[in-house]
N, C-alpha and C positions, 0 to 999 in steps of 0.2 A: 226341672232344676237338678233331681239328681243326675241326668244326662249330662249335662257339663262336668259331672265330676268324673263319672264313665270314663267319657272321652278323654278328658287328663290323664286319665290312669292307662289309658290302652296307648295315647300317647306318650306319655313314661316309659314305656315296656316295652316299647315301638320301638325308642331309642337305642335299647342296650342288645348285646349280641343275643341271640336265643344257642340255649346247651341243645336241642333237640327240636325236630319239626316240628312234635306232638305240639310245644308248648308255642311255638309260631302260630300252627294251627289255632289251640286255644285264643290268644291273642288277638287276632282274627278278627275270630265268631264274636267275641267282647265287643270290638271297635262294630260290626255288622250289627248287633244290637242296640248299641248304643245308639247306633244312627238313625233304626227303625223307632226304636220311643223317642227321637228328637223329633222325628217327620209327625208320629202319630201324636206329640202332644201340640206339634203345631197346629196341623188341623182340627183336632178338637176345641184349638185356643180359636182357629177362625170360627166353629161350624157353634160355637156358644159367642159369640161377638156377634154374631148376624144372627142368629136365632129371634132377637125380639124385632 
């Protein structure tokens, strides 16, 4: 859940122009992690759904 809000925010920031690469960069890595705890709480939502 908090992953949606992640993602809003890296989307936000997406939007506007960046003052310096660093902070592109930054922005980035955000949106890249975000994406990785959306995949890993998926499959942990699958791999406890089929568990029993």
């Amino acid at each position: 859940m908090n992953s949606g809000m992640s993602n809003h925010w890296c989307y936000k920031y997406n939007k506007q122009a960046f003052k310096s690469d660093s902070q592109r960069l930054a922005v980035s890595l955000l949106s890249s992690i975000a994406k990785r705890r959306s995949h890993l709480n998926a499959a942990l939502v699958y791999l406890l759904e089929f568990r029993e």
